[in-house]
C-alpha positions as CSV (number, residue, x, y, z in Angstrom):
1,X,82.7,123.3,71.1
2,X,79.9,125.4,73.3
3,X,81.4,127.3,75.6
4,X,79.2,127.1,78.7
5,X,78.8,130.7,79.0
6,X,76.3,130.6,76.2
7,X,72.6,130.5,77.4
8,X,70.1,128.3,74.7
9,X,66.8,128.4,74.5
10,X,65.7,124.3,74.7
11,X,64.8,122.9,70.6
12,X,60.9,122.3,70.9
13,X,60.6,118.0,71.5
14,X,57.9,118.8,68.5
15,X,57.0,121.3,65.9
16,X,53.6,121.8,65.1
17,X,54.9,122.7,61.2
18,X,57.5,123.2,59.0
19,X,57.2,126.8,59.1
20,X,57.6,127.1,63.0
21,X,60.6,124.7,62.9
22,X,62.0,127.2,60.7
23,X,61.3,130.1,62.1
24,X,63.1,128.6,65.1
25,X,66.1,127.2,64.1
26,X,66.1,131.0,61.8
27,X,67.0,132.7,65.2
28,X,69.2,129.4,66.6
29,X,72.4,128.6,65.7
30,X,72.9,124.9,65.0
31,X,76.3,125.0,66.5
32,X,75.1,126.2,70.3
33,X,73.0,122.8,70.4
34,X,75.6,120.6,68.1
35,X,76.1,118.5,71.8
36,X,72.7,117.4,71.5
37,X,72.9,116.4,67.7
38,X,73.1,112.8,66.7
39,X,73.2,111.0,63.6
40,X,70.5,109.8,61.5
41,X,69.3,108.6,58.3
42,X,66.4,108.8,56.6
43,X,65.2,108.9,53.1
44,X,63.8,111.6,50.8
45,X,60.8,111.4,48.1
46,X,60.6,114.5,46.5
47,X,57.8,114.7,43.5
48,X,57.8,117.5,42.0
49,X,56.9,118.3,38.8
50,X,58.0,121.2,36.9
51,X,56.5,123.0,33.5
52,X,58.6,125.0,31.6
53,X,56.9,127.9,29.6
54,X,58.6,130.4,27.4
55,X,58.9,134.1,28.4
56,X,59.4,137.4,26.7
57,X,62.9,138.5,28.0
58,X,61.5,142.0,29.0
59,X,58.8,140.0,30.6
60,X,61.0,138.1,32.3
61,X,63.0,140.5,33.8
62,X,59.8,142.7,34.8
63,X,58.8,139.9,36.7
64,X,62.1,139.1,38.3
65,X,62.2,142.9,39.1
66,X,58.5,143.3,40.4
67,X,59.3,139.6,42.6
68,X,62.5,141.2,44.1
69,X,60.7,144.3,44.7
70,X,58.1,141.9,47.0
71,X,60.8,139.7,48.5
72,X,59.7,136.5,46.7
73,X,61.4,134.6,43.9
74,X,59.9,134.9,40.7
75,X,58.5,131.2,40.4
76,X,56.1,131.9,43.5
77,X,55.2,135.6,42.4
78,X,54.1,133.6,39.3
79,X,52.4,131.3,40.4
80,X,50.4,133.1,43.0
81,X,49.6,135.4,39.8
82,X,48.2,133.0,37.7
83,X,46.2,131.0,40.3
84,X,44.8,134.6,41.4
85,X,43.7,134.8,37.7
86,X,42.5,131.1,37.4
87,X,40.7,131.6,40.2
88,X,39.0,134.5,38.6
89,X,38.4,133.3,35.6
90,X,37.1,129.7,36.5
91,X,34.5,131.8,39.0
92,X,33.6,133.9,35.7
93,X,32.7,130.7,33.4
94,X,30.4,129.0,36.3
95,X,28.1,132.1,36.4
């Protein structure tokens, strides 16, 4: 239970984006506003497709150090990677 001693900031009646919802409830606790919770259902449709390509292990682990080293997980420093080289090469081909 809150104790009432504990001053909240009000939860935004809308987010403009995923990202500022997160960014708020990453500096709220869930359990200062768990009063104003209520239950609810609501269904999920996740698509997402996933490729899996093979990697050298020292690759791999080059990567996975280099991502760390950034603060991002491998998967996105890959991707951002290889779209940065597709764009590249795709503006190459249409000279």
């Amino acid at each position: 239970m809150r104790k009432s001693s504990v001053k909240r900031d009000p939860i935004p009646q809308h987010f403009k984006s995923i990202e500022e919802a997160a960014e708020f409830w990453d500096s709220h606790d869930l359990s200062d506003y768990w009063d104003l919770t209520r239950e609810a259902e609501f269904e999920v449709d996740i698509q997402r497709r996933v490729f899996l390509t093979a990697l050298e292990p020292e690759l791999a682990k080059r990567l996975t150090d280099c991502a760390r080293k950034q603060g991002v997980s491998t998967e996105t420093l890959i991707n951002v990677w290889l779209s940065e080289k597709l764009g590249t090469a795709t503006a190459s081909t249409n000279k």
